[in-house]
C-alpha positions in Angstrom: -23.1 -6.6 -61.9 -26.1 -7.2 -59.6 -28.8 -9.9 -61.3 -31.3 -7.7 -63.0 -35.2 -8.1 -61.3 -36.5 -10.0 -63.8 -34.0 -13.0 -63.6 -34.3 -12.8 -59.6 -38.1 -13.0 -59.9 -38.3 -15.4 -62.6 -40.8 -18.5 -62.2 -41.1 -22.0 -63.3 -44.1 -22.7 -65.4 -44.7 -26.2 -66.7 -43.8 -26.5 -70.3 -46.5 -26.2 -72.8 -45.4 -28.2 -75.6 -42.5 -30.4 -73.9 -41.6 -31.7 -77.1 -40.1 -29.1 -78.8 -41.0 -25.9 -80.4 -44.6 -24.7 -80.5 -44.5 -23.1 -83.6 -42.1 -25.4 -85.4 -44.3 -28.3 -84.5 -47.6 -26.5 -86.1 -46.0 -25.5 -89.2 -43.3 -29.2 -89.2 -40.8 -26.8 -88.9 -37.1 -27.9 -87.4 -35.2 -26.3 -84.3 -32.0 -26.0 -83.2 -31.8 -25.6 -79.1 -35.7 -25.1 -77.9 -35.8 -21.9 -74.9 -38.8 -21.8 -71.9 -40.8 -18.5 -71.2 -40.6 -18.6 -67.4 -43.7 -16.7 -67.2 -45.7 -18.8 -69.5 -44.3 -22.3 -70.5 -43.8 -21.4 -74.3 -41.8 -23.4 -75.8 -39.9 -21.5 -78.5 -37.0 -22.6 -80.8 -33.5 -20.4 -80.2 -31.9 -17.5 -82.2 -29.5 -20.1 -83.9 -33.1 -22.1 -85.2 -34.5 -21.0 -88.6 -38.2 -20.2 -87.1 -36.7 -17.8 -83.7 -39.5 -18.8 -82.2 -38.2 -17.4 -78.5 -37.3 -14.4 -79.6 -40.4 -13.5 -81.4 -42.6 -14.9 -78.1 -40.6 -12.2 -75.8 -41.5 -9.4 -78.9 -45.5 -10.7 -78.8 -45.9 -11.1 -75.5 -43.0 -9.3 -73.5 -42.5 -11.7 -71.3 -38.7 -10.8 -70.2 -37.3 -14.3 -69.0 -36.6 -17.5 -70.9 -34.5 -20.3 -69.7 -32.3 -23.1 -71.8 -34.9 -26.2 -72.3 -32.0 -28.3 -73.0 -30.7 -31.7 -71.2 -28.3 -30.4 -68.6 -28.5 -26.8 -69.0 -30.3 -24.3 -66.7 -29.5 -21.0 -67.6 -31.4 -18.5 -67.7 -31.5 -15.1 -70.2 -33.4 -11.7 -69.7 -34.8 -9.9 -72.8 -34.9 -6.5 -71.3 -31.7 -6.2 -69.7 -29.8 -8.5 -72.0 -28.6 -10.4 -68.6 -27.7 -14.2 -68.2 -28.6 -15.5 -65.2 
C-alpha cells in the first residue's frame, strides 16, 4: 500500500505545549503517551489516556496527521486514511 497524501505532506510544527498535554495540563488532568498535530503543534494525550485529547483535536479541527511525541519514537498516524506512516 502506497503512503496516503496526508502522511507524505505532513509538516513539522513546533510543539505548543512541550510539556505534555494541552488539555490535561489546563484541567491537571494525567496522560498516558502525548501525540503532535503536524499541522498545528497541538499537543494532545493518546487514545490509551483518559482525556483522548488527540483524537478529539483531529474531530475539532480535522487536521489529518499526528505523530508519536514520545522519546525515541517518530511515527507518524493519518486520521482520514487510518494509515501509519
Amino acid at each position: 500500500m502506497a503512503m496516503c497524501e496526508h502522511l507524505s505532506q505532513s509538516g513539522d510544527p513546533a510543539a505548543r505545549t512541550p510539556e505534555g498535554c494541552e488539555e490535561c495540563l489546563a484541567a491537571g488532568g494525567r496522560w498516558v503517551h502525548l501525540r503532535r498535530c503536524l499541522e498545528c503543534g497541538h499537543i494532545g494525550c493518546c487514545d490509551s489516556s483518559p482525556g483522548k485529547h488527540a483524537t478529539a483535536h483531529f474531530h475539532d479541527t480535522r487536521h489529518p496527521v499526528v505523530q508519536s511525541f514520545e522519546r525515541g519514537e517518530n511515527w507518524r498516524w493519518c486520521y482520514l486514511d487510518d494509515q501509519m506512516g
